[in-house]
mmCIF file as Biopython writes it, N, C-alpha, C and O atoms, coordinates in Angstrom:
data_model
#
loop_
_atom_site.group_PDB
_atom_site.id
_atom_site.type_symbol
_atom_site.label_atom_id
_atom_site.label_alt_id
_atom_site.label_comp_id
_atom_site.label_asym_id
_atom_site.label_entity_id
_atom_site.label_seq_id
_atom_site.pdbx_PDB_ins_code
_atom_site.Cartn_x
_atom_site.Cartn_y
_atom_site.Cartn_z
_atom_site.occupancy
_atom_site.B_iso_or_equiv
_atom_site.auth_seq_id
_atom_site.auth_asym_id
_atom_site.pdbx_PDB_model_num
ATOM 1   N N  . UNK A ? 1  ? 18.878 1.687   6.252  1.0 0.0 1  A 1 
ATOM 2   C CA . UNK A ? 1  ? 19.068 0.609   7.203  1.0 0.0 1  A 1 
ATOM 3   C C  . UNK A ? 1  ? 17.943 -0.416  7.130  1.0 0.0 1  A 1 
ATOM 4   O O  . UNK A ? 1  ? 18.197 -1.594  7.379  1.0 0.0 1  A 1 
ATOM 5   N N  . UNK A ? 2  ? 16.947 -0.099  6.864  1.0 0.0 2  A 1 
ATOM 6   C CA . UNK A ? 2  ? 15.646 -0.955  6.718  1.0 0.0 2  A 1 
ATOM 7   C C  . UNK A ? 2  ? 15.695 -1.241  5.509  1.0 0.0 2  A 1 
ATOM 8   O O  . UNK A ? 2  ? 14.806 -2.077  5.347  1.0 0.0 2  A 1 
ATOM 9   N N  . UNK A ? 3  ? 16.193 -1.054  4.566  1.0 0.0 3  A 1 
ATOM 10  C CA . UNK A ? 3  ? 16.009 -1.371  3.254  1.0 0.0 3  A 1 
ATOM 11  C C  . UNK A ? 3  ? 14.407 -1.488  2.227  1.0 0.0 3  A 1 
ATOM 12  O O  . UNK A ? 3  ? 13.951 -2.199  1.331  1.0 0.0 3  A 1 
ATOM 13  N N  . UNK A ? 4  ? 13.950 -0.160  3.144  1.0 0.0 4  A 1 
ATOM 14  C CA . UNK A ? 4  ? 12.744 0.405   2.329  1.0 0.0 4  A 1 
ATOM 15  C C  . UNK A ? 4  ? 13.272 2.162   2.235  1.0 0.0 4  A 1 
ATOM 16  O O  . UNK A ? 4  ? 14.114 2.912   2.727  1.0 0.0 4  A 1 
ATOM 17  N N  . UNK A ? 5  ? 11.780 2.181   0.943  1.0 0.0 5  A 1 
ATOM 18  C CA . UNK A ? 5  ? 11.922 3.487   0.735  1.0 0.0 5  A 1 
ATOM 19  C C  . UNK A ? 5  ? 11.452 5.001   1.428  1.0 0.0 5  A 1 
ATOM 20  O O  . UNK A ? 5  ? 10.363 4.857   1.984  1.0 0.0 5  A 1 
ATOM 21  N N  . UNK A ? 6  ? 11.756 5.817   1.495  1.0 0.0 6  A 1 
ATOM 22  C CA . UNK A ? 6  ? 11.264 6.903   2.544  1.0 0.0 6  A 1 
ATOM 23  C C  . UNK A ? 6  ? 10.533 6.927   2.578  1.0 0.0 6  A 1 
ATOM 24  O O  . UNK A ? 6  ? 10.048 6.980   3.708  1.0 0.0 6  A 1 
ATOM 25  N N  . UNK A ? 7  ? 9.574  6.914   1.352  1.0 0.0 7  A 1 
ATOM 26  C CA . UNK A ? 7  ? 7.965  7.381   1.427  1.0 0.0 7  A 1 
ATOM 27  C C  . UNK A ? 7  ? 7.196  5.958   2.484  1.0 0.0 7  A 1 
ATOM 28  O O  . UNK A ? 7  ? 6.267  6.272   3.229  1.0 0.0 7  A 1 
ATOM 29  N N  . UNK A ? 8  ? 7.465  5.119   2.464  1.0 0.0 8  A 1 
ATOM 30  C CA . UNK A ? 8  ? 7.154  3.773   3.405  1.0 0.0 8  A 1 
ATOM 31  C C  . UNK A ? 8  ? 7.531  4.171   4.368  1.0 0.0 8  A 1 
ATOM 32  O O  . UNK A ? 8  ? 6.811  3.815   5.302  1.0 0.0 8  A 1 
ATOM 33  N N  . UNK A ? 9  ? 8.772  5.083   4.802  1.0 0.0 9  A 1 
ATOM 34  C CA . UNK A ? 9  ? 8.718  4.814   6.609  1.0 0.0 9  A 1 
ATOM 35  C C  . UNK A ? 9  ? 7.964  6.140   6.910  1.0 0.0 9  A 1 
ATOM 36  O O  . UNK A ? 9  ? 7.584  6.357   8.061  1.0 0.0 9  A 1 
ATOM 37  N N  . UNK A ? 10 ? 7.749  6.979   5.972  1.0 0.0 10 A 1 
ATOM 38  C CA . UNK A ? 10 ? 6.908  7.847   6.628  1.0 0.0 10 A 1 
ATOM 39  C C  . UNK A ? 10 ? 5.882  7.665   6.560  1.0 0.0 10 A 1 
ATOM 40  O O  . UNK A ? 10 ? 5.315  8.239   7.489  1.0 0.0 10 A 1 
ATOM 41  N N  . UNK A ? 11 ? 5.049  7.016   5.786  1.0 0.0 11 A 1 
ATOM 42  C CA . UNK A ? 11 ? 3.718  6.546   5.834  1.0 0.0 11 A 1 
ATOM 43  C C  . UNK A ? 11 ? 3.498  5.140   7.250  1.0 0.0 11 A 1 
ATOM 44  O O  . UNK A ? 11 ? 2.461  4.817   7.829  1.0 0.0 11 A 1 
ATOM 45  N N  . UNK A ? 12 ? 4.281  4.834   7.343  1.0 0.0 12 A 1 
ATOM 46  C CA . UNK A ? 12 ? 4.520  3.516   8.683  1.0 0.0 12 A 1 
ATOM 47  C C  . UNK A ? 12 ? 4.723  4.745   10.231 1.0 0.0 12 A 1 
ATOM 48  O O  . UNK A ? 12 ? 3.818  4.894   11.052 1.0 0.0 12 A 1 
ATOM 49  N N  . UNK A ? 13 ? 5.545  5.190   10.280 1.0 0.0 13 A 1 
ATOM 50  C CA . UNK A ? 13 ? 5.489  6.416   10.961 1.0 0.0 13 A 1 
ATOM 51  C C  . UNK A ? 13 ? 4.509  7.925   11.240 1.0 0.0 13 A 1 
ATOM 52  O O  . UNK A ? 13 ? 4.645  8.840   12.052 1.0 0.0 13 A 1 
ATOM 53  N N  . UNK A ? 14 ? 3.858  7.756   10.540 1.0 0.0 14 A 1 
ATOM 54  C CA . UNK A ? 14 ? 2.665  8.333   10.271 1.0 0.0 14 A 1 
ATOM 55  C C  . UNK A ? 14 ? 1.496  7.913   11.129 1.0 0.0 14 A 1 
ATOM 56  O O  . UNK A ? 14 ? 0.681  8.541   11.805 1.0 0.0 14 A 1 
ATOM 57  N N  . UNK A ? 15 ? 1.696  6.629   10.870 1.0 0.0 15 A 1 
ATOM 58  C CA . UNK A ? 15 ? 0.729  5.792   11.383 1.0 0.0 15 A 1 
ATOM 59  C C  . UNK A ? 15 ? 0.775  5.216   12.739 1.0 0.0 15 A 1 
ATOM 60  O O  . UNK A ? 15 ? -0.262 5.020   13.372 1.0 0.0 15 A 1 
ATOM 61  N N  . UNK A ? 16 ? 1.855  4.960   13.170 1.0 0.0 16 A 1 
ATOM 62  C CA . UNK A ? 16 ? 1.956  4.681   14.413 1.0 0.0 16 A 1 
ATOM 63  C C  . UNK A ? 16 ? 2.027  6.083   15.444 1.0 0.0 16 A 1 
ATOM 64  O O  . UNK A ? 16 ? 1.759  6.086   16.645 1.0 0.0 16 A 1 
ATOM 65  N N  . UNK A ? 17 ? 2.412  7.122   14.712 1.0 0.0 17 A 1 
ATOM 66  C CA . UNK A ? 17 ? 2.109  8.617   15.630 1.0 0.0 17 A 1 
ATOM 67  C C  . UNK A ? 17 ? 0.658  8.897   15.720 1.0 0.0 17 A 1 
ATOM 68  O O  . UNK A ? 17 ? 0.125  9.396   16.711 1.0 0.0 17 A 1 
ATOM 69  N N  . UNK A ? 18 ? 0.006  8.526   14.560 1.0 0.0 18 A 1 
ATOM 70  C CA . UNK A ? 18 ? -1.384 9.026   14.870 1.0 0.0 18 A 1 
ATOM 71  C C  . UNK A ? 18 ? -2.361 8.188   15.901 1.0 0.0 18 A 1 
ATOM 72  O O  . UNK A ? 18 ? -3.368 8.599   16.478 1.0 0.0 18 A 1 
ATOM 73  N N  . UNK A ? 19 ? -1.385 6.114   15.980 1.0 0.0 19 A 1 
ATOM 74  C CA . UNK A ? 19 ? -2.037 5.711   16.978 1.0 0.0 19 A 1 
ATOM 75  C C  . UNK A ? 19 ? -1.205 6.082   18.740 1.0 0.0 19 A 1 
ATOM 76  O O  . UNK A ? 19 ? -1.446 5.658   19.870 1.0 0.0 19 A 1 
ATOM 77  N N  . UNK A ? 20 ? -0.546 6.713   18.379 1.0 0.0 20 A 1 
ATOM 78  C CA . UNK A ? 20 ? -0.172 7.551   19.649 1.0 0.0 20 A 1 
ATOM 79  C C  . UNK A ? 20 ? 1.188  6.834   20.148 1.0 0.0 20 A 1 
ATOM 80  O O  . UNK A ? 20 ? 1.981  7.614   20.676 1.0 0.0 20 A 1 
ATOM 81  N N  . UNK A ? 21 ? 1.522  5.723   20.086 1.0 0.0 21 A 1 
ATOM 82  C CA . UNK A ? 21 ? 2.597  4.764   19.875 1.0 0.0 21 A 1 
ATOM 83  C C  . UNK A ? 21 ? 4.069  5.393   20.076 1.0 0.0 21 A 1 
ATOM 84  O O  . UNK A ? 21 ? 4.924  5.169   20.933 1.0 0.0 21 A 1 
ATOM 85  N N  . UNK A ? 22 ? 4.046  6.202   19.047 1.0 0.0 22 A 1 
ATOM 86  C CA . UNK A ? 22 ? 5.809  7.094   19.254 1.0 0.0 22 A 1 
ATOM 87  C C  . UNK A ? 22 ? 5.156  8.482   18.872 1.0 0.0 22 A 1 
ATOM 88  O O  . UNK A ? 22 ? 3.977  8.704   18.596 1.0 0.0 22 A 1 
ATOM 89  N N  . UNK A ? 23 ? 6.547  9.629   18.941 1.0 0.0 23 A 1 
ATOM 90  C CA . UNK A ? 23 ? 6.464  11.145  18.744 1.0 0.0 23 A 1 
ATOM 91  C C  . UNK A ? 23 ? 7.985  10.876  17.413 1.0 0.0 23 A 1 
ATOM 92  O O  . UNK A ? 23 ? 9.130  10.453  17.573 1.0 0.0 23 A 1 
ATOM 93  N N  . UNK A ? 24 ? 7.328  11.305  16.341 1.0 0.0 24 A 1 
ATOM 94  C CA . UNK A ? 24 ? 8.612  11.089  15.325 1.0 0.0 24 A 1 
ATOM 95  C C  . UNK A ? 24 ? 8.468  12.696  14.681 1.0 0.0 24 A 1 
ATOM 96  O O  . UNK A ? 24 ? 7.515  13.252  14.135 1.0 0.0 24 A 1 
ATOM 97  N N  . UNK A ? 25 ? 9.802  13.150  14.991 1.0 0.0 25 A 1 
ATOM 98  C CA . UNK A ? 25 ? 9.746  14.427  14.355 1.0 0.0 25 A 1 
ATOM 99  C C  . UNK A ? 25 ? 11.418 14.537  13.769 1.0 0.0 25 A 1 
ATOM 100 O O  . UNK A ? 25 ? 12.287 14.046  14.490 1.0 0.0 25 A 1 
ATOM 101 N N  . UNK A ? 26 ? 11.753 15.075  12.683 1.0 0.0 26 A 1 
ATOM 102 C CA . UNK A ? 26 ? 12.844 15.151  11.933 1.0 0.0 26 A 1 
ATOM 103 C C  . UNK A ? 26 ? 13.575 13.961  11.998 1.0 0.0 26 A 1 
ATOM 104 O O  . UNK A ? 26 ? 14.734 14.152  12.367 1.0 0.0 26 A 1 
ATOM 105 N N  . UNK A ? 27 ? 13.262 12.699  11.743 1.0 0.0 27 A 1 
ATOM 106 C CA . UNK A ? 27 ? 13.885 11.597  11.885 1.0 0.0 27 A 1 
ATOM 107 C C  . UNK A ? 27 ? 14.565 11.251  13.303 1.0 0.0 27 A 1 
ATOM 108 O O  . UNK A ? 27 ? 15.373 10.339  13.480 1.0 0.0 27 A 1 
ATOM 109 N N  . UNK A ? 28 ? 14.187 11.967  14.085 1.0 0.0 28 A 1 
ATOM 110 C CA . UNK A ? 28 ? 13.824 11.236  15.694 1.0 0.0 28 A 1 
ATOM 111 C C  . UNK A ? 28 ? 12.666 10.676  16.435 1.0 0.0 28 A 1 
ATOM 112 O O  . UNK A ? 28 ? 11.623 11.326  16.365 1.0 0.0 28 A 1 
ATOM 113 N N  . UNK A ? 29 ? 12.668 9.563   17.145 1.0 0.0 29 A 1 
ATOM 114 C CA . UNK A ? 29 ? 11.618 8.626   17.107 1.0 0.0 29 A 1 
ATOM 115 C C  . UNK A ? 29 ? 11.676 8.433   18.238 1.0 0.0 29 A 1 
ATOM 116 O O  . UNK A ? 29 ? 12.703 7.884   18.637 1.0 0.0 29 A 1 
ATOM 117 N N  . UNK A ? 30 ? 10.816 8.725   19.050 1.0 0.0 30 A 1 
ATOM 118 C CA . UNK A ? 30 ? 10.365 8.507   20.900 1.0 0.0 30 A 1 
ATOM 119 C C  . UNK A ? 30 ? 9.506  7.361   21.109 1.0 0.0 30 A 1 
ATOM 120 O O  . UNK A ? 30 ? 8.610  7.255   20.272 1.0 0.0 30 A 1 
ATOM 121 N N  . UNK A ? 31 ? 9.537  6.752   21.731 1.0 0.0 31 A 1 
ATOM 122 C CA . UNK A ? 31 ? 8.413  5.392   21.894 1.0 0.0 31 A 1 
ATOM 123 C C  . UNK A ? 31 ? 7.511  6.112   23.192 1.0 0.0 31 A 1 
ATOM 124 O O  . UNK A ? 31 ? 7.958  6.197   24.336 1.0 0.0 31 A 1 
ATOM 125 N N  . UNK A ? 32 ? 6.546  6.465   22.889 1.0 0.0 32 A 1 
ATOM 126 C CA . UNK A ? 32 ? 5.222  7.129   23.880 1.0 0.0 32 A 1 
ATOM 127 C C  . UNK A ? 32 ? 4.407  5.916   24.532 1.0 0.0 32 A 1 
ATOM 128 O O  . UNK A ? 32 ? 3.860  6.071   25.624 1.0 0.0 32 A 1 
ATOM 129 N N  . UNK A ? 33 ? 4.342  4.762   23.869 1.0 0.0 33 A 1 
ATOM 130 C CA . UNK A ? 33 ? 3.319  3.368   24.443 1.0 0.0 33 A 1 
ATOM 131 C C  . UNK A ? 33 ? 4.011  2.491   23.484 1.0 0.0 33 A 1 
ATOM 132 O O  . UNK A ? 33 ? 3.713  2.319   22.302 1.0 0.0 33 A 1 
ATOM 133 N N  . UNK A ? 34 ? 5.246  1.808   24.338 1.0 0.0 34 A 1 
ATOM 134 C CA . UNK A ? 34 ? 5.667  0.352   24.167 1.0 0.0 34 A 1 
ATOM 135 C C  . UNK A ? 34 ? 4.517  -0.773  23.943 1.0 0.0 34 A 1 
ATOM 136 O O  . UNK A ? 34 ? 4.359  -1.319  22.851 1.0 0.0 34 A 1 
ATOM 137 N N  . UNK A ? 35 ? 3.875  -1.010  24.879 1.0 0.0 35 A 1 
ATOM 138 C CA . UNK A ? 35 ? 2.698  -2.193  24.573 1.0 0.0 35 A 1 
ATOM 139 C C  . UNK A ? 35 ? 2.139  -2.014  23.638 1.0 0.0 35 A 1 
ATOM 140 O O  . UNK A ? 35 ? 2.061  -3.072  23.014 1.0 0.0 35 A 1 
ATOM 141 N N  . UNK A ? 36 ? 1.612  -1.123  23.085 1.0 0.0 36 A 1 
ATOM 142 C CA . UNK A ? 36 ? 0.760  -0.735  21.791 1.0 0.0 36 A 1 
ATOM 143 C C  . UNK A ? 36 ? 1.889  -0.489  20.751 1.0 0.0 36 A 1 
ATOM 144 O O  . UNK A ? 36 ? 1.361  -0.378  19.644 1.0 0.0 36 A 1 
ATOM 145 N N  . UNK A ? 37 ? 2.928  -0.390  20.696 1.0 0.0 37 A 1 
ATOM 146 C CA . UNK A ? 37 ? 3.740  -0.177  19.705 1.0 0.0 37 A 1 
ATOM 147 C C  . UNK A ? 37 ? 3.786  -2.332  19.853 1.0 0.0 37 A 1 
ATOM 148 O O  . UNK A ? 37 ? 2.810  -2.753  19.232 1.0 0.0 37 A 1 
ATOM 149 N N  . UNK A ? 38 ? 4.592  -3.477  20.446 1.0 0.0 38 A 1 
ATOM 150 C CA . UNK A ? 38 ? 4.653  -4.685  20.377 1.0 0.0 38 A 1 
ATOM 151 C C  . UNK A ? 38 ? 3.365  -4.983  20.036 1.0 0.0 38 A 1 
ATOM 152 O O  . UNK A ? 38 ? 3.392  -6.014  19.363 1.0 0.0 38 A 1 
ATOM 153 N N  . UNK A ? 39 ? 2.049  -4.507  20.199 1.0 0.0 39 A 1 
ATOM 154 C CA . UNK A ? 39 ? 0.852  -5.646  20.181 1.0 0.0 39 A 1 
ATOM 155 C C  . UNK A ? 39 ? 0.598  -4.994  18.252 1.0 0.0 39 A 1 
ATOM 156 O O  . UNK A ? 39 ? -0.246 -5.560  17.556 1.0 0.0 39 A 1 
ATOM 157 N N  . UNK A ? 40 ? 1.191  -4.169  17.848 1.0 0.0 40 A 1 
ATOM 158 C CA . UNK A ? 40 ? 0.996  -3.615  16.454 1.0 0.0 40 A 1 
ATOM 159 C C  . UNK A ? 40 ? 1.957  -3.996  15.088 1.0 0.0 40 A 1 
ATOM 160 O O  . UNK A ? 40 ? 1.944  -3.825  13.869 1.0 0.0 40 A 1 
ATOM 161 N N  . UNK A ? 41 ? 2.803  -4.633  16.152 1.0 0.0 41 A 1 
ATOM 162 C CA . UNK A ? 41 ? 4.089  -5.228  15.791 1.0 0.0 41 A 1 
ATOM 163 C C  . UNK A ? 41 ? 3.567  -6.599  15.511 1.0 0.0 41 A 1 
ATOM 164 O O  . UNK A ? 41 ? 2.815  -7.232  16.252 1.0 0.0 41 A 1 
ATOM 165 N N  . UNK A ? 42 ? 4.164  -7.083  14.081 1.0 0.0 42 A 1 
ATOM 166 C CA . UNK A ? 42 ? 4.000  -8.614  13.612 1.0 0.0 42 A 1 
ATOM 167 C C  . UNK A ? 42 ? 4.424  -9.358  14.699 1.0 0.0 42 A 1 
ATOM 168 O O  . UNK A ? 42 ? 5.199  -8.993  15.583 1.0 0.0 42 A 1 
ATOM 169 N N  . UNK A ? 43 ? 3.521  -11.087 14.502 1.0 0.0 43 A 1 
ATOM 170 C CA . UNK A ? 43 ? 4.107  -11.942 15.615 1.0 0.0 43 A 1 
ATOM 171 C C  . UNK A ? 43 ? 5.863  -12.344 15.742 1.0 0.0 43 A 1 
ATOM 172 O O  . UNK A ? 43 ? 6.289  -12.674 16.848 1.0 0.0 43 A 1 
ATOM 173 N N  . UNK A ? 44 ? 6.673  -12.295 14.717 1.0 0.0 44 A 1 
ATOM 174 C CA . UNK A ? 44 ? 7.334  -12.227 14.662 1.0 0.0 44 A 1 
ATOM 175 C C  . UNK A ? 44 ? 8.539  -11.642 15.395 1.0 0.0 44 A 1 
ATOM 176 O O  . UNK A ? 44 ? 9.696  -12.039 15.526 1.0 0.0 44 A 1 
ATOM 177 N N  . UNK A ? 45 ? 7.800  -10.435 15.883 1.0 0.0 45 A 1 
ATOM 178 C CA . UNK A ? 45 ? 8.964  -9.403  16.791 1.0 0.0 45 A 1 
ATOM 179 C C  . UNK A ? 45 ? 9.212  -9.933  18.221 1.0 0.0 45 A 1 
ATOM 180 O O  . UNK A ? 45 ? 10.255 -9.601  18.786 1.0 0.0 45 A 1 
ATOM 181 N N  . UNK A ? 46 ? 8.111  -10.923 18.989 1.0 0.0 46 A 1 
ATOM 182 C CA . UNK A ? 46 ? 8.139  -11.826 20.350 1.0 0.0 46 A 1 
ATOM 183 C C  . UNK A ? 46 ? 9.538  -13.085 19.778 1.0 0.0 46 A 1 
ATOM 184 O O  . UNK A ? 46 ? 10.395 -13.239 20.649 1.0 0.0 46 A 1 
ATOM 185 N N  . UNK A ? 47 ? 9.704  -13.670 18.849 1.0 0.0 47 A 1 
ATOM 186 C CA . UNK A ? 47 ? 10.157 -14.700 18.596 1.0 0.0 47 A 1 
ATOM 187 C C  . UNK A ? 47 ? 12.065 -13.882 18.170 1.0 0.0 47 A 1 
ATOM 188 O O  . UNK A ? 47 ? 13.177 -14.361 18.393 1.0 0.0 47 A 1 
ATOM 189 N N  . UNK A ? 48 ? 11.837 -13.123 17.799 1.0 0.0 48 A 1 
ATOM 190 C CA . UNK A ? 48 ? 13.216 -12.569 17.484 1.0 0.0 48 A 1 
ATOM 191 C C  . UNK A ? 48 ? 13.499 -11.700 18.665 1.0 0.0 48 A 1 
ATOM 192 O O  . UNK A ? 48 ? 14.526 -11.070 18.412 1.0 0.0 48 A 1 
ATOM 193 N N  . UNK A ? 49 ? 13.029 -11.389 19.855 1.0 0.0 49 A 1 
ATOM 194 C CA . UNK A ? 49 ? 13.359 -10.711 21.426 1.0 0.0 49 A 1 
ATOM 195 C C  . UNK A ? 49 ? 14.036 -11.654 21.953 1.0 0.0 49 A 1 
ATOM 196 O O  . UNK A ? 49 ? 15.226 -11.770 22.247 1.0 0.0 49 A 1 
ATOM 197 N N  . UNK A ? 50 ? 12.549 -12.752 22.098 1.0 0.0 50 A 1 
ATOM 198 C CA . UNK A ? 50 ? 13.064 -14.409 22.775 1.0 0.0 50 A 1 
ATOM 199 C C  . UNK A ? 50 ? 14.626 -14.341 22.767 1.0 0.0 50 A 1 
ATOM 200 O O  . UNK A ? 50 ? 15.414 -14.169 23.697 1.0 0.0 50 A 1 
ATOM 201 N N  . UNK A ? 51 ? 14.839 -14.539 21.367 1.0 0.0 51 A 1 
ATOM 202 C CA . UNK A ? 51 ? 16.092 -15.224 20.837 1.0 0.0 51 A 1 
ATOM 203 C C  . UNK A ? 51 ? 17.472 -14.123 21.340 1.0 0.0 51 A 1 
ATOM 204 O O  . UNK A ? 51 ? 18.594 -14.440 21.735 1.0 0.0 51 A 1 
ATOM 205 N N  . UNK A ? 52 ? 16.832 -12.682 21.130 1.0 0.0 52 A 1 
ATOM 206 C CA . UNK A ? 52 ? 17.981 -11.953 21.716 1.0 0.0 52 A 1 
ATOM 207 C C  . UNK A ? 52 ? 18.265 -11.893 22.758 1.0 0.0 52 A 1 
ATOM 208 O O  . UNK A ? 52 ? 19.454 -11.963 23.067 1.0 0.0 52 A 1 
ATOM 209 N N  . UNK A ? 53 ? 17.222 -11.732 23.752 1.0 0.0 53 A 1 
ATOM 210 C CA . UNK A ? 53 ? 17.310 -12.339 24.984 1.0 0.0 53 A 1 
ATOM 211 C C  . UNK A ? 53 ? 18.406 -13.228 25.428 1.0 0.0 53 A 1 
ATOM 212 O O  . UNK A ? 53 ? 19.391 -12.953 26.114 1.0 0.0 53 A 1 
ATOM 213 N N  . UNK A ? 54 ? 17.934 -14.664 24.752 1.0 0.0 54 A 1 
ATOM 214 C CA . UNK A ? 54 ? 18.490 -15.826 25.539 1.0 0.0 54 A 1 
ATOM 215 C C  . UNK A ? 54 ? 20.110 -15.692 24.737 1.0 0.0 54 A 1 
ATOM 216 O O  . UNK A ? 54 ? 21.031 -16.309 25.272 1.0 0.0 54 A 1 
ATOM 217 N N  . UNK A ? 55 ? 20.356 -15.002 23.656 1.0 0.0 55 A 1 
ATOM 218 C CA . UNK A ? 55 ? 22.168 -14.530 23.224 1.0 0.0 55 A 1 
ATOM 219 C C  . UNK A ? 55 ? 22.675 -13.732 24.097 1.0 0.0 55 A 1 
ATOM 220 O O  . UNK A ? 55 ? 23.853 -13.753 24.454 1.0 0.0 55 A 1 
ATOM 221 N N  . UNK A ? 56 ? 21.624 -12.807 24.588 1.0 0.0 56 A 1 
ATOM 222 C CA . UNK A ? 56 ? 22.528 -11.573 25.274 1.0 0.0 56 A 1 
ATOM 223 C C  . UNK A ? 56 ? 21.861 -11.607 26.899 1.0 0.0 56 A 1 
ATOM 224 O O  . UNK A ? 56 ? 20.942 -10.794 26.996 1.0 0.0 56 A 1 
ATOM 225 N N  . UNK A ? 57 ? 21.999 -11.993 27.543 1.0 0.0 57 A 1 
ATOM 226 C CA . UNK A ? 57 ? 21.447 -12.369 28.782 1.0 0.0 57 A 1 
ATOM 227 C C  . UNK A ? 57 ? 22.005 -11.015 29.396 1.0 0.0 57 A 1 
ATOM 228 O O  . UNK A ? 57 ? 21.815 -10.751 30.583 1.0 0.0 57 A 1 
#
């Protein structure tokens, strides 16, 4: 679905579990700290919410 390779989302996933962010275990993914998961997140991810937002009110 992301159109990367496994070893990338587990190394990306890796990384955001160890900053405490989500709990990812057997390809299930819990969000533990939203704010720290968006502020780790490219600027990009505020500008594409915006937009879903104002489509899906």
């Amino acid at each position: 679905m992301l159109g990367v390779r496994r070893p990338s989302v587990s190394v990306a996933a890796g990384m955001l579990r160890k900053a405490g962010f989500i709990r990812y275990t057997r390809g299930t993914v819990a969000i533990l700290g939203r704010d720290g998961l968006e502020a780790a997140a490219c600027p990009c991810y505020g500008v594409i919410k915006a937009e879903f937002d104002r489509l899906l009110p």
